[in-house]
Z-matrix of the N, CA and C atoms (Angstrom, degrees):
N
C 1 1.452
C 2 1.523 1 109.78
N 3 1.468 2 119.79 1 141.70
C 4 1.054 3 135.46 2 -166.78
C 5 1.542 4 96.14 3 -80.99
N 6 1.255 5 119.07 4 132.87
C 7 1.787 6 116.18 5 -164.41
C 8 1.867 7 104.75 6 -130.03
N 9 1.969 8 95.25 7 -7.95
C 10 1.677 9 95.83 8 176.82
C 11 1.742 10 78.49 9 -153.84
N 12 1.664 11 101.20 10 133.47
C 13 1.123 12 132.82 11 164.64
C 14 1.825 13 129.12 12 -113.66
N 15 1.017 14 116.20 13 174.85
C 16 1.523 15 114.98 14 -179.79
C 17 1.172 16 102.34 15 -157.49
N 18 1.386 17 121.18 16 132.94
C 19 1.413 18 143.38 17 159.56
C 20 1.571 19 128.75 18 -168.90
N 21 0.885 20 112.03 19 -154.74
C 22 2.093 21 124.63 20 -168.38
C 23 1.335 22 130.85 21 -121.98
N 24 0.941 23 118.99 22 157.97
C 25 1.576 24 114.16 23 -161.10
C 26 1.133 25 112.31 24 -41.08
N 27 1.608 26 121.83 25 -46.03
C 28 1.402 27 134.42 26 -176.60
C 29 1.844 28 109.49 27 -57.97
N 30 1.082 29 115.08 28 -20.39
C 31 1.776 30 112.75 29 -155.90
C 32 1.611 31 88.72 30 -106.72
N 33 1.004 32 127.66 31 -47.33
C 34 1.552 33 140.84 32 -161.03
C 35 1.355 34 98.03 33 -28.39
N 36 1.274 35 133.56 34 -79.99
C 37 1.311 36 121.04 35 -179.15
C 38 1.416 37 133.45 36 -37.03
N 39 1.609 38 102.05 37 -39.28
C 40 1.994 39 101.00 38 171.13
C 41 1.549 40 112.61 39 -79.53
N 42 1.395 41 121.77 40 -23.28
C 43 0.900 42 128.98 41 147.01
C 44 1.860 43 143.66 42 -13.94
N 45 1.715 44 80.43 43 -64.14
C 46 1.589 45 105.41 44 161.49
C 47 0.922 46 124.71 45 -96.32
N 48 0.936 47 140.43 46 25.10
C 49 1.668 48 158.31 47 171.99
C 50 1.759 49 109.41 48 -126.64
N 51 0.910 50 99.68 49 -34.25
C 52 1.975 51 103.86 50 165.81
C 53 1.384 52 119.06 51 -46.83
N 54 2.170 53 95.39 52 -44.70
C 55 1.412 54 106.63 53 -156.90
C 56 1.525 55 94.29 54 -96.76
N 57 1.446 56 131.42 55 -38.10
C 58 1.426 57 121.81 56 151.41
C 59 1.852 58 122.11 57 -32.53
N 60 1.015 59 114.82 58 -46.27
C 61 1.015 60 119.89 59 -163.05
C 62 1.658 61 110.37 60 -68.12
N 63 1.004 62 117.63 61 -26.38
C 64 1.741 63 122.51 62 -154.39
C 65 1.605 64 75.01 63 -108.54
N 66 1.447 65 126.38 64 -39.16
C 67 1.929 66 94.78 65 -157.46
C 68 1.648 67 75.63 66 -131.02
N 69 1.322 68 140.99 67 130.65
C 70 1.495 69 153.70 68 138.65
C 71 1.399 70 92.46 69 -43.86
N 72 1.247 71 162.01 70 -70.86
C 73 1.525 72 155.65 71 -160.65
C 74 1.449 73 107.74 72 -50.12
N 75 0.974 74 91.09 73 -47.71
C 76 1.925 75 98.62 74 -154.98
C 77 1.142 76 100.38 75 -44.28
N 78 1.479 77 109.24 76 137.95
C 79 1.106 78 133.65 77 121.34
C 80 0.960 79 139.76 78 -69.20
N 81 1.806 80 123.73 79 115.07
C 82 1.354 81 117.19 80 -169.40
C 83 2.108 82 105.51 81 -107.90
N 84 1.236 83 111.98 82 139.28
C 85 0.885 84 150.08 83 144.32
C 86 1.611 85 129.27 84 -42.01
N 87 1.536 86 134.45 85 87.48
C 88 1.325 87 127.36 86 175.09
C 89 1.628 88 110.31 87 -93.06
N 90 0.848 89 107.41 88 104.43
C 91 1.840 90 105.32 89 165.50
C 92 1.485 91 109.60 90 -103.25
N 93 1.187 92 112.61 91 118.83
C 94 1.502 93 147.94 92 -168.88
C 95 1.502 94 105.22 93 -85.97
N 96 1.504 95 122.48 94 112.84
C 97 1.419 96 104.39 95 175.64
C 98 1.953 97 93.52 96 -114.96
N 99 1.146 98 130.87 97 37.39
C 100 1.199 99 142.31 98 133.65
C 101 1.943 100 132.22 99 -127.85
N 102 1.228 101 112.89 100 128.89
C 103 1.207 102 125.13 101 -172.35
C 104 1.658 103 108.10 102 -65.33
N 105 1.417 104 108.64 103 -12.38
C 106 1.139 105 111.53 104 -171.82
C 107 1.706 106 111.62 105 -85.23
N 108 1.605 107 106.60 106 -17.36
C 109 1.519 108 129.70 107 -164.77
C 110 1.438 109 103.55 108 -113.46
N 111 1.769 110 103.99 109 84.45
C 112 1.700 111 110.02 110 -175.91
C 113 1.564 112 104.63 111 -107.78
N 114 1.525 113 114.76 112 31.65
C 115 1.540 114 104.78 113 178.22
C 116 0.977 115 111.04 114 -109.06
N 117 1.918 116 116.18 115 129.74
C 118 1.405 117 101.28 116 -169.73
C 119 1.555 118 119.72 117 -95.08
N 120 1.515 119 100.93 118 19.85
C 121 1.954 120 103.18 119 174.14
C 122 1.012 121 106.97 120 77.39
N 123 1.379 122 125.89 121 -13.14
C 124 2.103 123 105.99 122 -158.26
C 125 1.734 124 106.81 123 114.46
N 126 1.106 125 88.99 124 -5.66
C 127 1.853 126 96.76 125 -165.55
C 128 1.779 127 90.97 126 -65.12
N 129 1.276 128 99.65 127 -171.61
C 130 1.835 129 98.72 128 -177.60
C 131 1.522 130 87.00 129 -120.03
N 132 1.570 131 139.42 130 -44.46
C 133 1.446 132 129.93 131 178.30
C 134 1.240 133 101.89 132 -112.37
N 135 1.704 134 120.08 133 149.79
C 136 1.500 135 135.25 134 141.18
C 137 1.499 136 126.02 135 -104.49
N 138 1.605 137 94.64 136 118.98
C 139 1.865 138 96.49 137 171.59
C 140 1.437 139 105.37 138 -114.99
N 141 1.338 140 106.57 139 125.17
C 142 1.350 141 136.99 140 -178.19
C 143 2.154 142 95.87 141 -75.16
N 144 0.868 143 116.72 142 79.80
C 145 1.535 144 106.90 143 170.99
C 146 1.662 145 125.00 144 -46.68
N 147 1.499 146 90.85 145 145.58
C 148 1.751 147 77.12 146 168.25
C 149 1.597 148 110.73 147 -146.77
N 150 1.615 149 104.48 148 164.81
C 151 1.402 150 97.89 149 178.46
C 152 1.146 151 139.79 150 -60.07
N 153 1.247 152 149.31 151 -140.17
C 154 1.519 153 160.06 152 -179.78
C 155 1.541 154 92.71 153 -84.11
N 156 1.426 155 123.51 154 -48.73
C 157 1.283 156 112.45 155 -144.88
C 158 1.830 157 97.89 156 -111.26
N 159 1.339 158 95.02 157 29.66
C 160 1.878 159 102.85 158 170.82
C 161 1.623 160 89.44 159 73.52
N 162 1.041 161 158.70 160 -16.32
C 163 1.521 162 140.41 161 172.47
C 164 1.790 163 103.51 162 -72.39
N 165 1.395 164 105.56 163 149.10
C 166 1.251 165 127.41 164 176.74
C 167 1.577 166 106.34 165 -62.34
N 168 1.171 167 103.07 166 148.58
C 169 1.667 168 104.78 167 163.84
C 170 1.550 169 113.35 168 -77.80
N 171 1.275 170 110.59 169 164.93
C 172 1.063 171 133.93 170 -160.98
C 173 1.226 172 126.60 171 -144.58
N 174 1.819 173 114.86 172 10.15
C 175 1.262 174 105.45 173 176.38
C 176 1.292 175 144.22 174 -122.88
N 177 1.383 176 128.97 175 130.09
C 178 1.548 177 158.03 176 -96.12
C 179 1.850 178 95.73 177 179.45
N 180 1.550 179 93.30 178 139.00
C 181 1.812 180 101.63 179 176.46
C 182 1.633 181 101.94 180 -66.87
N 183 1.019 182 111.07 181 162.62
C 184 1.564 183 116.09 182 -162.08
C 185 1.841 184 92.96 183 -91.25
N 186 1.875 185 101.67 184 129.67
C 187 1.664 186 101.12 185 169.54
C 188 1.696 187 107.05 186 -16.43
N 189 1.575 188 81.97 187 147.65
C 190 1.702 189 95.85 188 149.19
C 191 1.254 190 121.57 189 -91.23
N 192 1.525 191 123.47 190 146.43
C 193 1.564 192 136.32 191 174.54
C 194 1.661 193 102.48 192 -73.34
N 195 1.695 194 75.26 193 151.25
C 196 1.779 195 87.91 194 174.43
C 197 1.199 196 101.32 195 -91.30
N 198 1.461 197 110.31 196 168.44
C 199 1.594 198 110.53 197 -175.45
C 200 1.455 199 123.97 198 -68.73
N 201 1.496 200 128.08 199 109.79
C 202 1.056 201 133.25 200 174.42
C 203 1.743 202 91.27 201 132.87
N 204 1.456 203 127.22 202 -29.00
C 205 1.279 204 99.96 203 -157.75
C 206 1.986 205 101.15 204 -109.12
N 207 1.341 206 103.44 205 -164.64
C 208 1.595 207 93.33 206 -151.44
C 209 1.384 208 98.94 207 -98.42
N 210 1.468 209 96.31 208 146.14
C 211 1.988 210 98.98 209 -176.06
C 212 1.558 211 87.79 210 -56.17
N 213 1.651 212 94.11 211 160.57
C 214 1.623 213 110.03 212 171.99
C 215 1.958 214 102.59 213 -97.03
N 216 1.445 215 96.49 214 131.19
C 217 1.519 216 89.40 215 -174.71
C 218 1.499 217 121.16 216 -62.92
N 219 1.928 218 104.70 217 165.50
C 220 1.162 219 78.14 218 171.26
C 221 1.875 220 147.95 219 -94.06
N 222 1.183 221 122.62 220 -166.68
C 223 1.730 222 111.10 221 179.31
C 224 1.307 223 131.67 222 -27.26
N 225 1.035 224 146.32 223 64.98
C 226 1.521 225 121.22 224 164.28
C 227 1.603 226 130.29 225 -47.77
N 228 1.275 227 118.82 226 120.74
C 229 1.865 228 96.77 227 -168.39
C 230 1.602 229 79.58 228 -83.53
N 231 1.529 230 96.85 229 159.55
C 232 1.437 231 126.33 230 139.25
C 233 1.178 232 124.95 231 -92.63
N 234 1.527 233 114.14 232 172.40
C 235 1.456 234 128.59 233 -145.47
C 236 1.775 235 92.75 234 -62.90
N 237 1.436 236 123.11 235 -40.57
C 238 1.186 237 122.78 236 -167.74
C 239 1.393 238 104.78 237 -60.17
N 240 1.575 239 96.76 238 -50.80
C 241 1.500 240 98.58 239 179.47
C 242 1.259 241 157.86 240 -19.19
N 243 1.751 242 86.46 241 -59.58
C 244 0.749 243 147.15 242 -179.38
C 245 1.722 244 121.25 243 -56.74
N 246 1.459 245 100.07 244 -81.25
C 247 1.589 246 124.83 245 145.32
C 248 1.552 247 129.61 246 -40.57
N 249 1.334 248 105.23 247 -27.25
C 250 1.063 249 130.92 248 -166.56
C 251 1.953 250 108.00 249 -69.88
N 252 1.953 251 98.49 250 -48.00
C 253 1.472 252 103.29 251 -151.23
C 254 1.855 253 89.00 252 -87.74
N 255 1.837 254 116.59 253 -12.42
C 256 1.455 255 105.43 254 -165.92
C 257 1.453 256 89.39 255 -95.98
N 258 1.536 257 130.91 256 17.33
C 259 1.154 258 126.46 257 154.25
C 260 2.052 259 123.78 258 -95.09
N 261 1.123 260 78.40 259 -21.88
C 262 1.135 261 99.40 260 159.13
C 263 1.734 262 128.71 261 -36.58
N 264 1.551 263 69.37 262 -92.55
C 265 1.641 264 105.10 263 156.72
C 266 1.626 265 118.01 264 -16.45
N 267 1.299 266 113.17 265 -58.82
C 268 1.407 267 130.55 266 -177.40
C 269 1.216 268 110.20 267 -64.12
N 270 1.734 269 110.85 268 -36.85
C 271 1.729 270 99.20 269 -160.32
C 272 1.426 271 99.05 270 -97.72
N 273 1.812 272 128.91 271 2.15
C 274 0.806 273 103.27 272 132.89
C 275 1.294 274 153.01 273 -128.96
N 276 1.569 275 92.56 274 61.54
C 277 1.682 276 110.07 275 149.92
C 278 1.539 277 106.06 276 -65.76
N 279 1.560 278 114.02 277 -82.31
C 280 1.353 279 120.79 278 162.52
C 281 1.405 280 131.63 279 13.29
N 282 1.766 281 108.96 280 -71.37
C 283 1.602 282 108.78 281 155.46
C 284 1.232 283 119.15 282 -49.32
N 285 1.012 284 107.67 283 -38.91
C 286 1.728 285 95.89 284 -162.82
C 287 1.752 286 114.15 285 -94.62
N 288 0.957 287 104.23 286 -13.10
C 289 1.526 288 117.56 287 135.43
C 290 1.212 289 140.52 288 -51.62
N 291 1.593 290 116.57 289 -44.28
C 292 1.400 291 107.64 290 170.85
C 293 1.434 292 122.37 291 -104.85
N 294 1.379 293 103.09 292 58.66
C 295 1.795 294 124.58 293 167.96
C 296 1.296 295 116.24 294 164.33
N 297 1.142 296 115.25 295 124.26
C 298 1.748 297 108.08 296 -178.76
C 299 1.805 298 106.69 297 -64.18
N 300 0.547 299 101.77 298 -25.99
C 301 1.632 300 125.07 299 179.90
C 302 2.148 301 103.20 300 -57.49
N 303 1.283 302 117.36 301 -70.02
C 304 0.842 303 116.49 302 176.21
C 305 1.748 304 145.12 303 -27.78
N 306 1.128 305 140.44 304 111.97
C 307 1.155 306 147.26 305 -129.05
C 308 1.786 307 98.42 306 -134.55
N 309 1.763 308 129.51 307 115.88
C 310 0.616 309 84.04 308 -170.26
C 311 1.684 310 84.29 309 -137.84
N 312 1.627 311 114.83 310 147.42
C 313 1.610 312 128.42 311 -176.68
C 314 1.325 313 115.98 312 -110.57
N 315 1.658 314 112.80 313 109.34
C 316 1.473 315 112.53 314 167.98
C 317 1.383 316 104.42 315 -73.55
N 318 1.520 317 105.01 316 140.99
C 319 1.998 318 97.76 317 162.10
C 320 1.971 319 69.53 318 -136.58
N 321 1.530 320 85.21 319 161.00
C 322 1.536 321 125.54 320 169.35
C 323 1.593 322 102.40 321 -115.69
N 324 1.413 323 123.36 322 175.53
C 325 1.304 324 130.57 323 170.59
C 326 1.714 325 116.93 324 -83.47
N 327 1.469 326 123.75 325 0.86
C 328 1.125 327 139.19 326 147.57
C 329 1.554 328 116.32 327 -37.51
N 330 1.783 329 103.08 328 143.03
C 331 1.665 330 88.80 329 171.66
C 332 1.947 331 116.34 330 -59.53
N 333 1.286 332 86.19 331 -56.42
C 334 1.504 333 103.32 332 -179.85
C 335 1.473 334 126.91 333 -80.85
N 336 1.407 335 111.99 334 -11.87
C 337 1.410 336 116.92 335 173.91
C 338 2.119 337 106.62 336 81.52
N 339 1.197 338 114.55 337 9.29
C 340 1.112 339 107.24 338 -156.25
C 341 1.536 340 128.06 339 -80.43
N 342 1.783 341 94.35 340 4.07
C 343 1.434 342 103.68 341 169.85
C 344 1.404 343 135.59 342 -124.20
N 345 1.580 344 116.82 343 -22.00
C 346 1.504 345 135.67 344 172.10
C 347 1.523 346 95.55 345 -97.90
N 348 1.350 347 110.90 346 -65.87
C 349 1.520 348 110.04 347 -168.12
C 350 1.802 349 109.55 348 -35.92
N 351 1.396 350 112.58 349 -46.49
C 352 1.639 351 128.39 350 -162.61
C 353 1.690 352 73.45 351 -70.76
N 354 0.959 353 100.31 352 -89.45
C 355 1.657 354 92.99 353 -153.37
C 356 1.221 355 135.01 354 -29.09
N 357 1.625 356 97.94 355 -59.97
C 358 2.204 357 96.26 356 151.51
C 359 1.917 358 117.68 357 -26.90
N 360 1.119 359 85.74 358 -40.76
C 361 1.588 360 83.04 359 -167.88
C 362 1.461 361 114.38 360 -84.18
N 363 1.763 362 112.10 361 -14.07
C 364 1.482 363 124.87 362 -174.05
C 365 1.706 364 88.48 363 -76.31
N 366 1.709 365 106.32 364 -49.44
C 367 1.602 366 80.64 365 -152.78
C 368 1.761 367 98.41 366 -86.78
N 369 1.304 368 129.39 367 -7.47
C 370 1.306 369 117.12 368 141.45
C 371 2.084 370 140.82 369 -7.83
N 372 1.540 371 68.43 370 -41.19
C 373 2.068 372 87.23 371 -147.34
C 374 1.781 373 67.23 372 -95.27
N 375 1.223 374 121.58 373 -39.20
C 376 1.794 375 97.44 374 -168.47
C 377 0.967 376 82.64 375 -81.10
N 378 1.723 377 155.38 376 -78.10
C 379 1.684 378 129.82 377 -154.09
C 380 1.064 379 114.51 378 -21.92
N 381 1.370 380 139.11 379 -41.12
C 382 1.183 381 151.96 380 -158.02
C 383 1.376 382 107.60 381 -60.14
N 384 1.597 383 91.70 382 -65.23
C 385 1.933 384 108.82 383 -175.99
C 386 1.567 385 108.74 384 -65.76
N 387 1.205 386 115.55 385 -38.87
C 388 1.987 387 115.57 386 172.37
C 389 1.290 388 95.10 387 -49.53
N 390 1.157 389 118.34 388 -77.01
C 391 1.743 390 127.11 389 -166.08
C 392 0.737 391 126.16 390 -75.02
N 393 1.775 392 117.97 391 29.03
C 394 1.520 393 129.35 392 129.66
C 395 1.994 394 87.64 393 70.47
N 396 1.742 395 134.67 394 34.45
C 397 1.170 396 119.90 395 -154.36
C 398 1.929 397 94.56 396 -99.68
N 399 1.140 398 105.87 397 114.74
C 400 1.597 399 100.62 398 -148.99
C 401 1.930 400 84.25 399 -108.12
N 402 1.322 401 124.56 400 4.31
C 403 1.532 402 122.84 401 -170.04
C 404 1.549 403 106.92 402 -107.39
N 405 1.755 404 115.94 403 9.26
C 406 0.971 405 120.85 404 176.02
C 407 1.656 406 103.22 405 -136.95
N 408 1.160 407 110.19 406 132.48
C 409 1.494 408 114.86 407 -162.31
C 410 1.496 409 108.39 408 -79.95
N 411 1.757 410 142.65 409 147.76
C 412 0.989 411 148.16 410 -118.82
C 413 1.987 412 78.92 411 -90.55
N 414 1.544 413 107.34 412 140.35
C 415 1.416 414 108.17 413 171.54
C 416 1.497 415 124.19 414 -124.25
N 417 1.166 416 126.40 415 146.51
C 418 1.361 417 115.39 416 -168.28
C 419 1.647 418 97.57 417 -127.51
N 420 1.683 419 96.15 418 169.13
C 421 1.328 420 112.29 419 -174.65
C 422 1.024 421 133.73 420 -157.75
N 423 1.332 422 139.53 421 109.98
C 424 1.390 423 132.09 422 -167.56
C 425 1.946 424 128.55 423 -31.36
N 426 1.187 425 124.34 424 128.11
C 427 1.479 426 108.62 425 -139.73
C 428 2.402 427 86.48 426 -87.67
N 429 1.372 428 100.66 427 165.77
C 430 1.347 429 97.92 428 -167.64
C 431 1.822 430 97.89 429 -75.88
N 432 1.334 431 119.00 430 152.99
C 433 1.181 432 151.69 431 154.11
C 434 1.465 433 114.61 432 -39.87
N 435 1.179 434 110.37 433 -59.35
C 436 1.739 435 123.52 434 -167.69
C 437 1.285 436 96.60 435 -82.04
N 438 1.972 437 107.08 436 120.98
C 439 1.341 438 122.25 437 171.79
C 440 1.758 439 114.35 438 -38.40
N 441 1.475 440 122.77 439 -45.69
C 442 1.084 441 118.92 440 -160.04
C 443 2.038 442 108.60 441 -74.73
N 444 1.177 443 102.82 442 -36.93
C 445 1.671 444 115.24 443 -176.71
C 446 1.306 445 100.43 444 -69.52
N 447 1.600 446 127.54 445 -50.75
C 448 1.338 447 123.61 446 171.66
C 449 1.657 448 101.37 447 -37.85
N 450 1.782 449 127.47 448 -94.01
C 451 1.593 450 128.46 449 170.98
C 452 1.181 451 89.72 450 10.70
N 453 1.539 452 123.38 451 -101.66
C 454 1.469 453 135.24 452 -120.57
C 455 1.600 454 89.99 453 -75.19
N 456 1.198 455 120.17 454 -31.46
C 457 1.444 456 121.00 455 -160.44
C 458 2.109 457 94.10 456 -64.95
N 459 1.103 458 104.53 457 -26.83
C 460 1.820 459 116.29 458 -157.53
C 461 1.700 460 85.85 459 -95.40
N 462 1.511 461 127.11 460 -26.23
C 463 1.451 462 120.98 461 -176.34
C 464 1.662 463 108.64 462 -78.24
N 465 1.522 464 103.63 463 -49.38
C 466 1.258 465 104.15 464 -176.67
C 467 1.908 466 119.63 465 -63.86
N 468 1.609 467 103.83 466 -14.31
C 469 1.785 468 83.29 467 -178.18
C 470 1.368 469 107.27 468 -78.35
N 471 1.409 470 139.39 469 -6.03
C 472 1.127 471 147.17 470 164.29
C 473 1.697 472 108.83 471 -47.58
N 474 0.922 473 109.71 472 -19.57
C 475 2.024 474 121.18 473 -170.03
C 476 1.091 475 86.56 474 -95.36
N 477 1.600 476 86.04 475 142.23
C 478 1.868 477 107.91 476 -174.68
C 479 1.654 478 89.38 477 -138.67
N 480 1.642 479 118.72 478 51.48
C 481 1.424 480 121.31 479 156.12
C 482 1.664 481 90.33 480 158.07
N 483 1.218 482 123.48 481 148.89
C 484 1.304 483 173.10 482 -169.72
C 485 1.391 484 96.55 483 -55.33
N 486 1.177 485 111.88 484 -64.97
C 487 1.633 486 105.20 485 165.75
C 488 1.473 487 127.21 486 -59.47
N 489 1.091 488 115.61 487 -36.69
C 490 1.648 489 120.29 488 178.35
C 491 1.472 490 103.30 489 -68.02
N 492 1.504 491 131.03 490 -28.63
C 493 1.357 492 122.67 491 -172.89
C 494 1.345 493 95.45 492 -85.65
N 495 1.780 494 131.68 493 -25.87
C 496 1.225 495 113.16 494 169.92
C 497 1.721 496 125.58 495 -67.50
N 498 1.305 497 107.96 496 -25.13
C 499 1.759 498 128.82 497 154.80
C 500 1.291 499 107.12 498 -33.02
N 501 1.521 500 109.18 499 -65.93
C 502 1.670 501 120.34 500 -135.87
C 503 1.345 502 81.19 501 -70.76
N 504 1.928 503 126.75 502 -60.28
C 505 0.874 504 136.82 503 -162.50
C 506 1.914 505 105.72 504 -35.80
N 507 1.137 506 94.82 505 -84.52
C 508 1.378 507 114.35 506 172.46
C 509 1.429 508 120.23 507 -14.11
N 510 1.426 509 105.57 508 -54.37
C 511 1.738 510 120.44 509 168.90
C 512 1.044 511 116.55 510 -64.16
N 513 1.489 512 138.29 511 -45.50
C 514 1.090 513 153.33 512 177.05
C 515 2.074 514 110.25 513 -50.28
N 516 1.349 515 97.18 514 -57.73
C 517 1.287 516 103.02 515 177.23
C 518 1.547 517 121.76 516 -87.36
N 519 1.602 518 120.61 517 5.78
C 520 1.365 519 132.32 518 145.75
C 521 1.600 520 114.60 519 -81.66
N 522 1.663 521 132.65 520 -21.04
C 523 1.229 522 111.21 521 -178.92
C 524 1.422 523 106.02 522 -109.22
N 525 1.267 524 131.02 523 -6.75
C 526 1.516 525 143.21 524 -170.48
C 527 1.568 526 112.16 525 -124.71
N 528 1.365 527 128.51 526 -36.62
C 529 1.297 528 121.47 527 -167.30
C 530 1.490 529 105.62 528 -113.79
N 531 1.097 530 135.65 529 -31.81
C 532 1.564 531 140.48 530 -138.19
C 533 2.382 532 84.80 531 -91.13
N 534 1.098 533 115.70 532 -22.28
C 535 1.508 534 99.96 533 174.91
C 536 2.077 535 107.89 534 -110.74
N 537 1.253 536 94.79 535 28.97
C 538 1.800 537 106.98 536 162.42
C 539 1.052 538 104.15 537 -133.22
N 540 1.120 539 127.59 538 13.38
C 541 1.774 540 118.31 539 167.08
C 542 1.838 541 111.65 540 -93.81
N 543 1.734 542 104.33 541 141.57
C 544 1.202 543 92.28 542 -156.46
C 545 1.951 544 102.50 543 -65.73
């Protein structure tokens, strides 16, 4: 049974009913990687994530343009951001650590969640394998969509501990991201 999921505002509810469905106990877990997305679906807890620098996340497909004017591009994370979601990642190992029972759902502000949400949950599934976490059974996850989360997602299995993926991260968004940030 799938015990950590990922998806988008739109899925969240079948989502939580997936993870009801396979265990009657569970407790499921919402971790929010937008401040703007405080519904917890049915879930029993909501964690509002936040970045490196204690601010909430914030990420959501960029408004739509009115007619005539120019789409707004899309996200670039910053370093916090960035750092931010493979911390993420870790804390929720943590939940799902403290209860076999525990169930836990990334959503992003995405319909589908198919690019922050996945990735939180990618580098999740590697915390797992660093930290040797042998009381939670091996979990998988649909891999992210967005060229750039895929990269980091392929840098970090190279880390053989929790800190080095906070490294890799870090490096990653000093040689590729840090001159596309506005």
């Amino acid at each position: 049974m799938a015990r950590l999921q990922a998806g988008g505002v739109n899925t969240l509810l079948r989502l939580v009913d997936a993870a009801r469905s396979h265990d009657p106990r569970a407790i499921v877990h919402v971790v929010s990687l937008s401040w703007r997305h405080v519904d917890k679906g049915g879930a029993d807890k909501l964690i509002v994530a936040n970045e490196l620098s204690g601010v909430a996340f914030d990420l959501r497909p960029p408004k739509k343009a009115k007619k005539g004017a120019p789409q707004e591009p899309e996200l670039t994370l910053s370093h916090d951001e960035l750092c931010g979601l493979v911390a993420v990642g870790d804390m929720v190992v943590d939940v799902l650590l403290e209860d076999e029972h525990n169930c836990v759902v990334v959503v992003d502000g995405h319909p589908q969640g198919h690019a922050y949400a996945r990735f939180a949950a990618g580098v999740a599934v590697r915390c797992l394998k660093v930290r040797r976490c042998t009381d939670v059974p091996a979990q998988r996850v649909t891999p992210p969509k967005d060229a750039t989360c895929k990269d980091v997602l392929k840098r970090l299995k190279a880390c053989r501990s929790v800190d080095a993926m906070h490294a890799a991260a870090a490096a990653y968004h000093a040689e590729h991201l840090a001159d596309r940030f506005p």
